[in-house]
C-alpha positions in Angstrom: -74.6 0.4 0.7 -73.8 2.5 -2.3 -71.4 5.4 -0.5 -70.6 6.4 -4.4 -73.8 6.4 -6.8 -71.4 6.3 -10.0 -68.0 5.6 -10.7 -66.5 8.7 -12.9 -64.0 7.5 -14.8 -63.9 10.7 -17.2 -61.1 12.4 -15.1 -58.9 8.7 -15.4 -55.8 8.5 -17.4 -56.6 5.4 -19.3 -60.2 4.6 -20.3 -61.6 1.6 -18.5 -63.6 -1.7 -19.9 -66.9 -2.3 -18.8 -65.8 -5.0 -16.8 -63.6 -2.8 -14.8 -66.1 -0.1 -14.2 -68.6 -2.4 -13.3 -65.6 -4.4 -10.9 -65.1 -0.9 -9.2 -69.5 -0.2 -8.7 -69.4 -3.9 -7.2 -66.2 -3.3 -4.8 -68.3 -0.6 -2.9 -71.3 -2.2 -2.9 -69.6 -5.4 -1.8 -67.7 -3.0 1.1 -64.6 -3.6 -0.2 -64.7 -7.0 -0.8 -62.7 -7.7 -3.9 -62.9 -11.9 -4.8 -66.9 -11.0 -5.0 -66.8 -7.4 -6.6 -64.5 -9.9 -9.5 -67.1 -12.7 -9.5 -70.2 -9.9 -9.8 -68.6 -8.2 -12.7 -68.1 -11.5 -14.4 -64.3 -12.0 -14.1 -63.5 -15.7 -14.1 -59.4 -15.5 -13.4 -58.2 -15.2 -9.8 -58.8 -11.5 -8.8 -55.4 -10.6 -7.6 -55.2 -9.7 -11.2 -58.1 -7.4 -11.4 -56.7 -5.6 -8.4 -53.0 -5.2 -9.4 -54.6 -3.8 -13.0 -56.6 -1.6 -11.3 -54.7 -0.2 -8.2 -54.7 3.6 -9.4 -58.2 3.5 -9.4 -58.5 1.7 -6.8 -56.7 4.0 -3.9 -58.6 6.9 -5.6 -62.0 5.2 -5.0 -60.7 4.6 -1.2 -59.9 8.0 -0.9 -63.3 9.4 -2.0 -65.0 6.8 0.3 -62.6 8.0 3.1 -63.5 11.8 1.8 -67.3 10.8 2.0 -66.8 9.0 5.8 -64.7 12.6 7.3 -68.2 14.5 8.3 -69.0 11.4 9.8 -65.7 11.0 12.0 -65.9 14.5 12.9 -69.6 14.7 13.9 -68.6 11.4 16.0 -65.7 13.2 17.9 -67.9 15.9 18.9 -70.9 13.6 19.9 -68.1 11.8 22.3 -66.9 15.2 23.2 -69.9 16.3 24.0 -71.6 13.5 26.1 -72.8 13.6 29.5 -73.2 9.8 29.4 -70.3 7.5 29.3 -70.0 6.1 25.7 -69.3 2.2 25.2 -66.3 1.3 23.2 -65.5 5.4 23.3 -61.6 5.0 23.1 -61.7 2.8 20.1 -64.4 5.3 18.7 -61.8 8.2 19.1 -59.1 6.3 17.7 -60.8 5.4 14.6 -62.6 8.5 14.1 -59.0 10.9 14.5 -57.2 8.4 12.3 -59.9 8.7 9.3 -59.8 12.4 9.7 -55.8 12.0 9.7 -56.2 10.2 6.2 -58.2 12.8 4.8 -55.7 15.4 5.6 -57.8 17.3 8.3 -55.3 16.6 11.0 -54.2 18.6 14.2 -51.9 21.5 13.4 -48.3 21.3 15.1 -47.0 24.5 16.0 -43.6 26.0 16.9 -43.1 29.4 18.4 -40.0 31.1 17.9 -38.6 33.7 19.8 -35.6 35.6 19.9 -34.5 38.8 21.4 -31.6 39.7 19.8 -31.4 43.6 22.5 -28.7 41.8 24.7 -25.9 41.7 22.8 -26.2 40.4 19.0 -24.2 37.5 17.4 -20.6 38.3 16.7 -18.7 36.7 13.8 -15.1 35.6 14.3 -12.8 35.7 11.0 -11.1 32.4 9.7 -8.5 31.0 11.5 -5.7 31.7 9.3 -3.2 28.6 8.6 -0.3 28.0 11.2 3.2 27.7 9.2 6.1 26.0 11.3 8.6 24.2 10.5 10.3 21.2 12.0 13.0 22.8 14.0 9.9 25.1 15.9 8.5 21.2 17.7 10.0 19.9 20.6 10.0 16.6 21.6 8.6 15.8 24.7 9.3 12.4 26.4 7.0 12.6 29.6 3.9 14.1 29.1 3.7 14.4 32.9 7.0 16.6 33.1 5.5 19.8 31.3 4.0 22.9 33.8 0.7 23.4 34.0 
Protein backbone atom coordinates (compact mmCIF):
# COMPACT_ATOMS: atom_id res chain seq x y z
CA UNK A 1 0.00 0.00 0.00
CA UNK A 2 1.94 3.02 -1.04
CA UNK A 3 -0.32 6.01 0.65
CA UNK A 4 2.92 8.37 -0.23
CA UNK A 5 4.48 7.66 -3.80
CA UNK A 6 7.84 9.45 -2.68
CA UNK A 7 9.42 10.61 0.34
CA UNK A 8 10.43 14.49 -0.10
CA UNK A 9 13.02 15.15 1.90
CA UNK A 10 14.02 18.58 0.15
CA UNK A 11 11.91 20.63 2.73
CA UNK A 12 14.07 18.47 5.77
CA UNK A 13 16.50 20.27 7.93
CA UNK A 14 19.25 17.82 7.66
CA UNK A 15 19.88 15.80 4.40
CA UNK A 16 19.12 12.12 4.82
CA UNK A 17 21.33 8.87 3.72
CA UNK A 18 20.00 6.66 1.30
CA UNK A 19 19.41 4.22 3.93
CA UNK A 20 17.16 6.49 5.77
CA UNK A 21 15.08 7.48 2.81
CA UNK A 22 14.79 4.20 1.69
CA UNK A 23 13.89 3.13 5.78
CA UNK A 24 11.13 5.88 5.59
CA UNK A 25 9.63 4.40 1.66
CA UNK A 26 9.70 0.82 3.50
CA UNK A 27 7.92 2.06 6.87
CA UNK A 28 4.74 2.94 4.72
CA UNK A 29 4.86 0.24 2.61
CA UNK A 30 5.44 -2.08 5.57
CA UNK A 31 2.17 -0.05 7.33
CA UNK A 32 4.17 1.18 9.87
CA UNK A 33 5.99 -1.61 10.71
CA UNK A 34 9.43 -0.41 11.70
CA UNK A 35 11.81 -3.82 12.70
CA UNK A 36 10.95 -4.71 8.78
CA UNK A 37 10.98 -1.24 7.10
CA UNK A 38 14.99 -1.50 9.09
CA UNK A 39 15.61 -5.00 7.76
CA UNK A 40 14.26 -3.88 3.97
CA UNK A 41 16.45 -0.92 3.81
CA UNK A 42 19.40 -2.98 4.83
CA UNK A 43 20.00 -1.87 8.47
CA UNK A 44 21.64 -4.65 10.41
CA UNK A 45 21.60 -2.94 14.17
CA UNK A 46 18.50 -3.28 16.31
CA UNK A 47 16.03 -0.57 14.84
CA UNK A 48 15.20 1.32 17.93
CA UNK A 49 18.14 3.15 16.64
CA UNK A 50 16.93 3.97 13.25
CA UNK A 51 13.71 5.26 14.82
CA UNK A 52 15.18 7.46 17.65
CA UNK A 53 17.59 9.04 14.63
CA UNK A 54 14.77 9.54 12.64
CA UNK A 55 11.83 10.72 14.86
CA UNK A 56 11.41 14.25 13.22
CA UNK A 57 10.80 12.67 10.11
CA UNK A 58 9.11 10.21 11.28
CA UNK A 59 5.89 12.12 13.05
CA UNK A 60 5.95 14.35 9.84
CA UNK A 61 5.49 11.24 7.57
CA UNK A 62 2.54 10.19 10.21
CA UNK A 63 1.03 13.36 9.83
CA UNK A 64 0.90 13.38 6.01
CA UNK A 65 -0.45 9.80 6.16
CA UNK A 66 -2.99 11.02 8.78
CA UNK A 67 -3.52 14.21 6.27
CA UNK A 68 -3.99 11.67 3.34
CA UNK A 69 -6.66 9.27 5.62
CA UNK A 70 -9.03 12.81 6.77
CA UNK A 71 -11.33 12.69 3.34
CA UNK A 72 -11.61 9.21 4.14
CA UNK A 73 -12.81 9.66 7.91
CA UNK A 74 -14.98 12.37 6.85
CA UNK A 75 -16.67 10.58 3.82
CA UNK A 76 -17.12 7.64 6.47
CA UNK A 77 -18.96 9.87 9.07
CA UNK A 78 -21.31 10.92 6.50
CA UNK A 79 -21.89 7.37 5.05
CA UNK A 80 -22.79 6.37 8.83
CA UNK A 81 -24.75 9.54 9.05
CA UNK A 82 -26.46 8.97 6.25
CA UNK A 83 -27.60 5.23 6.46
CA UNK A 84 -30.85 3.85 6.46
CA UNK A 85 -29.38 0.41 7.32
CA UNK A 86 -27.81 -0.23 10.66
CA UNK A 87 -23.99 -0.30 10.19
CA UNK A 88 -21.91 -3.14 11.99
CA UNK A 89 -19.19 -2.06 14.29
CA UNK A 90 -20.77 1.77 13.60
CA UNK A 91 -19.67 3.16 17.12
CA UNK A 92 -16.15 2.09 16.79
CA UNK A 93 -16.35 3.51 13.10
CA UNK A 94 -17.43 6.94 14.56
CA UNK A 95 -14.88 6.87 17.14
CA UNK A 96 -12.03 6.27 14.95
CA UNK A 97 -13.18 8.34 12.19
CA UNK A 98 -13.76 11.80 14.66
CA UNK A 99 -10.48 11.09 16.39
CA UNK A 100 -8.40 11.03 12.91
CA UNK A 101 -10.23 14.05 11.89
CA UNK A 102 -9.31 15.52 15.52
CA UNK A 103 -5.50 14.78 14.67
CA UNK A 104 -5.62 16.52 11.62
CA UNK A 105 -6.99 19.63 13.21
CA UNK A 106 -10.50 19.52 11.53
CA UNK A 107 -12.25 19.27 14.87
CA UNK A 108 -15.67 20.56 16.19
CA UNK A 109 -15.69 24.26 17.01
CA UNK A 110 -16.50 25.11 20.79
CA UNK A 111 -18.36 28.23 21.18
CA UNK A 112 -19.17 30.73 23.96
CA UNK A 113 -21.68 33.36 23.67
CA UNK A 114 -21.38 36.34 25.66
CA UNK A 115 -23.91 38.58 26.68
CA UNK A 116 -24.12 41.49 28.71
CA UNK A 117 -26.54 44.25 29.10
CA UNK A 118 -24.98 46.75 30.82
CA UNK A 119 -28.87 49.45 30.53
CA UNK A 120 -29.69 48.37 34.29
CA UNK A 121 -27.44 50.07 36.14
CA UNK A 122 -23.58 49.95 35.12
CA UNK A 123 -20.56 48.75 37.29
CA UNK A 124 -19.63 51.21 40.03
CA UNK A 125 -16.01 51.46 41.29
CA UNK A 126 -15.39 52.02 45.02
CA UNK A 127 -12.06 54.02 45.92
CA UNK A 128 -9.29 52.32 48.13
CA UNK A 129 -9.84 51.67 51.50
CA UNK A 130 -7.72 54.17 53.04
CA UNK A 131 -5.41 52.81 56.03
CA UNK A 132 -6.91 52.75 59.66
CA UNK A 133 -4.39 54.63 62.14
CA UNK A 134 -5.06 53.77 66.02
CA UNK A 135 -3.19 53.59 68.60
CA UNK A 136 -3.14 51.33 71.58
CA UNK A 137 -5.02 53.26 74.10
CA UNK A 138 -8.18 53.36 71.16
CA UNK A 139 -8.59 48.88 71.79
CA UNK A 140 -10.36 47.59 74.50
CA UNK A 141 -9.96 44.46 75.94
CA UNK A 142 -12.69 42.38 76.02
CA UNK A 143 -12.79 39.18 78.33
CA UNK A 144 -16.12 37.48 77.25
CA UNK A 145 -16.92 37.59 73.86
CA UNK A 146 -20.47 36.67 74.86
CA UNK A 147 -20.88 39.92 77.00
CA UNK A 148 -20.76 42.55 74.06
CA UNK A 149 -24.54 43.77 72.48
CA UNK A 150 -25.55 42.73 69.49
Amino acid sequence: MAILPSIDTSQNKRELTDKQKAFLEHLVETQGDAKKAAELAGYASHYHHVVKTLKSEILELTQEILANSAPKAAFKLVEIMESEKPVIQANNKLTAAQTLLDRVGVAKIDRVDVNHNVGSGGIFLMPDKAPLDLNEEDYEEVEDYEDIPN
